[in-house]
Backbone bond lengths (Angstrom), bond angles and torsions (degrees), N, CA, C in turn:
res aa  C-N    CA-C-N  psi(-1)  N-CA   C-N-CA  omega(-1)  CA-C   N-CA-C  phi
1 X - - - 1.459 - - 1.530 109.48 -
2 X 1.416 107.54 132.27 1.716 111.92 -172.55 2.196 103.01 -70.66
3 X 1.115 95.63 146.10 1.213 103.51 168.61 1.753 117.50 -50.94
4 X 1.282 121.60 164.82 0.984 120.91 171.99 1.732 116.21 -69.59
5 X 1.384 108.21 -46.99 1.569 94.15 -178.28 1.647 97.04 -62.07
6 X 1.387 134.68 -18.74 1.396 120.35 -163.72 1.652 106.25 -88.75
7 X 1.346 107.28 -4.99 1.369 123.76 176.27 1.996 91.79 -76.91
8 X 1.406 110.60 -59.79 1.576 110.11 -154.80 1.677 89.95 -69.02
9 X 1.512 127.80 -9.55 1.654 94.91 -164.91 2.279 79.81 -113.08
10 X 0.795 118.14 8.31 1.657 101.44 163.08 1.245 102.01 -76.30
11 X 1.443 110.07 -72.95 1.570 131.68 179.55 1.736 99.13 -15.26
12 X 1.336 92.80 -76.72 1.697 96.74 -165.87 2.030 116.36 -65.02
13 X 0.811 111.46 -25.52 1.487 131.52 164.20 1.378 114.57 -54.16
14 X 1.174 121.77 -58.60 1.314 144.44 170.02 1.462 97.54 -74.90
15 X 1.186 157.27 -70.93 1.496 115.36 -173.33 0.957 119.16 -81.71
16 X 1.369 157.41 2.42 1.070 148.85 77.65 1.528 120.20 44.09
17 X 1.142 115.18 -93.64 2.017 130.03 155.83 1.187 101.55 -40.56
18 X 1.480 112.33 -57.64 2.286 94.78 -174.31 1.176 115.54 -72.12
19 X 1.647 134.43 -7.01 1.459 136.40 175.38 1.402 80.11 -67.13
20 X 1.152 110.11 -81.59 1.823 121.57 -165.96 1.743 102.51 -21.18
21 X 1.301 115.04 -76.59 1.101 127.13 -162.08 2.118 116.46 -49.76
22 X 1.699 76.86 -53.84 1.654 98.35 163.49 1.696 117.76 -35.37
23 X 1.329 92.07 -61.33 1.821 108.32 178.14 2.043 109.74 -54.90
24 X 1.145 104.41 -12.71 1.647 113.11 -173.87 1.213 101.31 -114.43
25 X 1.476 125.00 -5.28 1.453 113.10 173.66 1.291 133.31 104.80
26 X 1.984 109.09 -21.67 1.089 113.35 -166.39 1.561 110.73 -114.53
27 X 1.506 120.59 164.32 1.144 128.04 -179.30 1.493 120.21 -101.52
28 X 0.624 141.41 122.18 1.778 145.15 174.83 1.490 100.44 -40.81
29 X 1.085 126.38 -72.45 1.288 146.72 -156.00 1.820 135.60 48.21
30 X 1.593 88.99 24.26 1.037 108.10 -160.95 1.835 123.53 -149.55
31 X 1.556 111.50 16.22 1.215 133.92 169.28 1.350 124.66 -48.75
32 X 1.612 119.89 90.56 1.525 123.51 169.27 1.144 117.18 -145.36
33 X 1.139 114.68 162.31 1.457 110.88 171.84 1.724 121.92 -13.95
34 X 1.557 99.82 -72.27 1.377 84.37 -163.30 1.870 125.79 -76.96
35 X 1.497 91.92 22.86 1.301 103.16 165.04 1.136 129.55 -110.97
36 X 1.517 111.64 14.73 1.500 111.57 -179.17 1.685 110.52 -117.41
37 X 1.148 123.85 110.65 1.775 107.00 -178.14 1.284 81.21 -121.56
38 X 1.926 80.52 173.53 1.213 133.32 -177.56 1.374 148.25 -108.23
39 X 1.516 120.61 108.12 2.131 113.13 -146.54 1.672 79.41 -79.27
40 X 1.327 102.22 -172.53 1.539 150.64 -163.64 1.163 98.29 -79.54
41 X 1.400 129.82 -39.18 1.495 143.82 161.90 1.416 142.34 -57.28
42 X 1.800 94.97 -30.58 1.087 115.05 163.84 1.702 109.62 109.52
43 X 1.155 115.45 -18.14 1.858 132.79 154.75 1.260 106.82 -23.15
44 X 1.282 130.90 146.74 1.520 131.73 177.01 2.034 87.70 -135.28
45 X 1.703 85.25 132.71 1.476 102.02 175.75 1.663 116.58 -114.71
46 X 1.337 111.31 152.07 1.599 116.98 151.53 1.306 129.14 -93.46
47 X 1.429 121.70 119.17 1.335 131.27 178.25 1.529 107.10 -113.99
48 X 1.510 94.99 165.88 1.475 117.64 171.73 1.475 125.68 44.13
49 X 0.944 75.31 92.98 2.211 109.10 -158.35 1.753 93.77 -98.73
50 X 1.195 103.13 46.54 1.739 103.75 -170.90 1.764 103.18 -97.39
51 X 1.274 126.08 -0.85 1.395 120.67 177.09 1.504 94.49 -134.38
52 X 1.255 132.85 12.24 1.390 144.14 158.76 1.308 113.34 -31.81
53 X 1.599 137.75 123.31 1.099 150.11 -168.06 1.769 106.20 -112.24
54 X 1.208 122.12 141.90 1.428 143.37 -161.17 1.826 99.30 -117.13
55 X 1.394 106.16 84.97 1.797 84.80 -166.19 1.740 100.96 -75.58
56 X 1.208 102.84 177.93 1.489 108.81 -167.70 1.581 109.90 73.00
57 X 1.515 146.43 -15.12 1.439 128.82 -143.70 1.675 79.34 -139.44
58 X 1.241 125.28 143.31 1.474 157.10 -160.36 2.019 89.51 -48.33
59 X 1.047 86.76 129.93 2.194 80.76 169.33 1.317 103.53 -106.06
60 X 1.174 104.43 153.18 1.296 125.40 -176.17 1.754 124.61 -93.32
61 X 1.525 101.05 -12.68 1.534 133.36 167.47 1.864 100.86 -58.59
62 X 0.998 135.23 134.70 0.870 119.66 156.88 1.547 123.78 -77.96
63 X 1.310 124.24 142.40 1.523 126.40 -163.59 1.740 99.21 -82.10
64 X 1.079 111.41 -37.08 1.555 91.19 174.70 1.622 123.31 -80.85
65 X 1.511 111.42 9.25 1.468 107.72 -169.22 1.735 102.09 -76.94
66 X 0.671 112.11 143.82 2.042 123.23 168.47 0.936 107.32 -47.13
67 X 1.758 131.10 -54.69 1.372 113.70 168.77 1.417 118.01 -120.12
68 X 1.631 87.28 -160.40 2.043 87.04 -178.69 1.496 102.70 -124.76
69 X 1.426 125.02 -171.10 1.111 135.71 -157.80 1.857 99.64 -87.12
70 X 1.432 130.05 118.22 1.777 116.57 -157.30 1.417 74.75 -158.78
71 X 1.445 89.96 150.46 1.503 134.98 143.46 1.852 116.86 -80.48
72 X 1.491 111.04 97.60 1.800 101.52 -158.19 1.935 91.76 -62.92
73 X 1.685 88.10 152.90 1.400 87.61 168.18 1.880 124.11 106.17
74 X 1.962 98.42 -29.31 1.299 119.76 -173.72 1.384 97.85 -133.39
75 X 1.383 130.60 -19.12 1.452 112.22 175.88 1.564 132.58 -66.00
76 X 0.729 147.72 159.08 1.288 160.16 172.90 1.517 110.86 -44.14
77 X 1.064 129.54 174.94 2.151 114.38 154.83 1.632 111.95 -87.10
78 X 1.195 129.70 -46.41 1.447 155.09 126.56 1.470 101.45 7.05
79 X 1.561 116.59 -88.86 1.086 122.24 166.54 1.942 133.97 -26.61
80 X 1.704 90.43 -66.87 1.661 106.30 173.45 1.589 99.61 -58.10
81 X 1.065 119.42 -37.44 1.926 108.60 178.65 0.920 108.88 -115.76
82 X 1.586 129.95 47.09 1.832 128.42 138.95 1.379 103.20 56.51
83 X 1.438 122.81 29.60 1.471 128.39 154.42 1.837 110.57 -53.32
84 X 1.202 131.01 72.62 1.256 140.05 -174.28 1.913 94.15 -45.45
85 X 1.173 101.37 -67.03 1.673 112.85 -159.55 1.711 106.01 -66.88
86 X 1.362 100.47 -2.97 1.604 102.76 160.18 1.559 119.69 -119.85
87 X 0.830 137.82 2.59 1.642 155.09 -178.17 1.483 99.03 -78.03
88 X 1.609 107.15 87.20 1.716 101.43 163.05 1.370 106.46 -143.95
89 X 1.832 114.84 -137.52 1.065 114.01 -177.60 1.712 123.36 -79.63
90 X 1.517 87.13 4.81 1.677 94.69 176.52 1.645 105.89 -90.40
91 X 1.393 118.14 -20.09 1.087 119.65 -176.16 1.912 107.72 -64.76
92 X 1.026 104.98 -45.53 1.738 118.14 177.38 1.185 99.93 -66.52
93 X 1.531 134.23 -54.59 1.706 119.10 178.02 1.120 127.67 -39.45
94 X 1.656 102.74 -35.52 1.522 130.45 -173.89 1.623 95.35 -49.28
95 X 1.672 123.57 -79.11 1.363 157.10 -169.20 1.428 85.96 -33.60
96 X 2.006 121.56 -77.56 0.740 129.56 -173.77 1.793 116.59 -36.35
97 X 1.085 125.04 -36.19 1.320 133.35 -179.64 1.667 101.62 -83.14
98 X 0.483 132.07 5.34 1.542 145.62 -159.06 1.952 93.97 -109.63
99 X 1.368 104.67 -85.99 1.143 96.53 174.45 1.526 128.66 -63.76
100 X 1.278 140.46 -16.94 1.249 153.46 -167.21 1.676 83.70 -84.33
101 X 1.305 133.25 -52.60 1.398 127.95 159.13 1.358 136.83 -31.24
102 X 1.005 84.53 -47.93 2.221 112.08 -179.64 1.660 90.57 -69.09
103 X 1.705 110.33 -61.47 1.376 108.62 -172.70 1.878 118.44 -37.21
104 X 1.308 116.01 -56.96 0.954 162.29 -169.51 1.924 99.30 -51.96
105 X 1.394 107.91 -70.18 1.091 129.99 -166.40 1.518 101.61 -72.58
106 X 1.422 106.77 -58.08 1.554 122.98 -152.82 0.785 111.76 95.29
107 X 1.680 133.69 3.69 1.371 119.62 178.40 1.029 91.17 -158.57
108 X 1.785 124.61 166.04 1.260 129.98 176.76 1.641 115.65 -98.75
109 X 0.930 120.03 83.76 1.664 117.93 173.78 1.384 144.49 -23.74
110 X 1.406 99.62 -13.74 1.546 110.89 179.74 1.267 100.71 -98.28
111 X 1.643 139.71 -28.64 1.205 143.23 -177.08 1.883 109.46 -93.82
112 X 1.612 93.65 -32.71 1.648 81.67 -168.53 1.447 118.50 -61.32
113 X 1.096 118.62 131.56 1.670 106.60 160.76 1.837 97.23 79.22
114 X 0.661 110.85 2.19 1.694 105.12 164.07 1.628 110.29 -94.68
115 X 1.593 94.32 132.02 1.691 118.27 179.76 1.253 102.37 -77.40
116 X 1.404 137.37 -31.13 1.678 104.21 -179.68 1.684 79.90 -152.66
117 X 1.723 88.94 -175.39 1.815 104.44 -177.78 1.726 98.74 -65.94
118 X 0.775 118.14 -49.49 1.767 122.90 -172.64 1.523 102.03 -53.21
119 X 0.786 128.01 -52.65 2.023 127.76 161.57 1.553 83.45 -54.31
120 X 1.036 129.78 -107.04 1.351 135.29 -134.11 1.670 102.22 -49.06
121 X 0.933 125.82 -43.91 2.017 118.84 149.94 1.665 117.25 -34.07
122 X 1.359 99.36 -50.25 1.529 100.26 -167.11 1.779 112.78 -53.29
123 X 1.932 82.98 -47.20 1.809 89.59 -172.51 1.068 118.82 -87.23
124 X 1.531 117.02 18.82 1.741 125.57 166.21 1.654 94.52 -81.27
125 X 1.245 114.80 -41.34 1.781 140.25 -172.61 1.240 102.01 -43.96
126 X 1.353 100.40 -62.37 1.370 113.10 -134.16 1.860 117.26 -118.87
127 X 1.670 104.28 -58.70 1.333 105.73 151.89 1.263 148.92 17.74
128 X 0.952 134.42 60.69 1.537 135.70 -177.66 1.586 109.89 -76.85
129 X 1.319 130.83 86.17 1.406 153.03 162.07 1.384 110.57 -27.47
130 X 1.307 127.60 96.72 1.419 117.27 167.60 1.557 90.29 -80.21
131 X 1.435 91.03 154.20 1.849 115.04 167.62 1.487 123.80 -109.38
132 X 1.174 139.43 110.28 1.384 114.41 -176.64 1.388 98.59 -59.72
133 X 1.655 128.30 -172.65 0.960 157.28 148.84 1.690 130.63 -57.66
134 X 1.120 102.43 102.88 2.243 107.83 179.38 1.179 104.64 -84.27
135 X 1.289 103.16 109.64 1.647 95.36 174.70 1.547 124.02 -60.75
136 X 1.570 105.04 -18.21 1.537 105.63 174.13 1.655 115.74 -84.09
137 X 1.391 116.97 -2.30 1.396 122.48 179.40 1.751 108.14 -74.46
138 X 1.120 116.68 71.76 1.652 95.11 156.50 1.011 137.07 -42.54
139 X 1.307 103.36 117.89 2.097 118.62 -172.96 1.518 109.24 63.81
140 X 1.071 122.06 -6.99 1.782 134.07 175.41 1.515 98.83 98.64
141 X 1.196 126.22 0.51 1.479 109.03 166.14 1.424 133.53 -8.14
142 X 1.278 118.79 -65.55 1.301 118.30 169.80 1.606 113.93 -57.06
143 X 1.302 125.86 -45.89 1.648 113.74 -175.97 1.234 107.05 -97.39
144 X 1.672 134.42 25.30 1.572 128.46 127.43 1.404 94.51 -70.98
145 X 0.895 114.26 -99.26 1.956 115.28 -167.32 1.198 118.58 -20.35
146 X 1.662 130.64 -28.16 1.659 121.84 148.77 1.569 114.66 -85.44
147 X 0.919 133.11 10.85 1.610 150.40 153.92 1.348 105.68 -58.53
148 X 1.524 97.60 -70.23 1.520 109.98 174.44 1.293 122.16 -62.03
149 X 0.939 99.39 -41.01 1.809 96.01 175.68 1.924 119.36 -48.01
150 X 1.297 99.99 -52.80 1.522 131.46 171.62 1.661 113.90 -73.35
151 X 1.316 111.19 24.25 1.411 101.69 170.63 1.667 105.87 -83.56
152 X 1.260 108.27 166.52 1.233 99.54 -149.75 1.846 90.36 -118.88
153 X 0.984 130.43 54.69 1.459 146.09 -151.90 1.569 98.69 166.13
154 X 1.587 105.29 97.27 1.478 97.14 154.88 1.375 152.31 -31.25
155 X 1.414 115.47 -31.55 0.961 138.25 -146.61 1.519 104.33 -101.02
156 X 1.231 111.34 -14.45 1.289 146.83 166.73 1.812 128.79 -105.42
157 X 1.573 103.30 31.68 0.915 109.88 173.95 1.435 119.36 -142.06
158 X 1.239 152.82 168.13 1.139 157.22 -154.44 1.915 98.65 -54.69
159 X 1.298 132.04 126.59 1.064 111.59 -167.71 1.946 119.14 -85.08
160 X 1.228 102.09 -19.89 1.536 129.13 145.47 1.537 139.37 -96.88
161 X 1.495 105.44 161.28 1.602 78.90 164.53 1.673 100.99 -88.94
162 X 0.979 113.35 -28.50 1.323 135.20 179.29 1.834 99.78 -38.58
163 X 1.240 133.09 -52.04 1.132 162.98 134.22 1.455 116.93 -9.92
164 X 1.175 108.13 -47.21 1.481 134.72 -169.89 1.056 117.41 -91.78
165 X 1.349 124.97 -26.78 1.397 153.65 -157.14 1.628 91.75 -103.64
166 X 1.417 122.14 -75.60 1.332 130.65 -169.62 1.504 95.16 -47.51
167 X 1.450 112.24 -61.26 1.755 102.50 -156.53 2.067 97.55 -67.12
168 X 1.415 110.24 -19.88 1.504 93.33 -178.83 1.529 108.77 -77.31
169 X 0.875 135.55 -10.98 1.809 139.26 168.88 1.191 94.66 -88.60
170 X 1.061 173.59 -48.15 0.978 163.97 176.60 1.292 132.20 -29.70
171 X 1.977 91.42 -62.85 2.231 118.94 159.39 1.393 86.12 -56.88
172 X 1.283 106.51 -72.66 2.007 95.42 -144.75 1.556 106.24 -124.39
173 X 1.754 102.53 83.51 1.671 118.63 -174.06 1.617 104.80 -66.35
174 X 1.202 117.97 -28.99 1.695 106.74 -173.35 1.464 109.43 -49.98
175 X 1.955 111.68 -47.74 1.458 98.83 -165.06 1.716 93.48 -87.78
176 X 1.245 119.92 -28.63 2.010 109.91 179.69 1.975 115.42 -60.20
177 X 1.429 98.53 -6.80 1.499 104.39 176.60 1.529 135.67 -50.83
């Protein structure tokens, strides 16, 4: 499990790239672990934008299919049911909260211990995430703001990443400096 400051410089690194990306329109749709590395420096990157969505520009998903193109476990709810008119940059915050969870946990909760994909949908759904306690989290700041990230209703989630970004410098300005 990454340290806590190694928690505040993914976190912030990573929205960071979805402002960027956000500002171009497109969605990752595809935020997990094994898409996020790490330089020599200690920087955390996003790779492999290969199911990456172009909003505004024709999809290639079909709109009547049940679902959309996911990583089970990190997608969005939106996402897992090809909600087109909800699929944005909240959908990637979502992911992002997803792994910052896993970080957190050591494990990912929507996948652990689930018997089939239909469970493992449900508890993306449904799930209520206990958190242990960071002792470096004052007042839990940091695991409201991955709370929030992981709400399970868009509409109820950071309305940018851009958004996401500001209010995370805000909690913890040393590393947003």
């Amino acid at each position: 499990k990454p340290s806590f400051n190694e928690l505040l410089s993914l976190t912030h690194d990573i929205l960071l790239i979805l402002c960027e990306v956000e500002k171009l329109g497109i969605v990752h749709r595809d935020i997990k672990p094994a898409n996020i590395l790490r330089d020599e420096s200690g920087r955390f990157w996003l790779i492999d934008f290969g199911i990456a969505r172009v909003l505004g520009a024709e999809s290639i998903t079909d709109t009547a299919a049940v679902e959309g193109p996911e990583t089970l476990g990190y997608a969005s709810p939106e996402q897992m049911d090809n909600i087109k008119a909800d699929i944005s940059s909240k959908s990637d915050l979502f992911s992002l909260g997803v792994v910052l969870t896993e970080c957190i946990l050591g494990y990912n909760p929507f996948i652990a211990l689930a018997q089939s994909r239909f469970e493992a949908k449900s508890r993306v759904r449904h799930l209520d995430v206990k958190y242990p306690e960071i002792a470096e989290d004052k007042n839990g700041e940091f695991v409201n703001f991955v709370k929030w990230l992981t709400e399970k209703r868009p509409m109820r989630r950071p309305r940018t990443a851009a958004f996401a970004l500001k209010t995370f410098d805000s909690l913890f300005p040393v590393k947003g400096a």
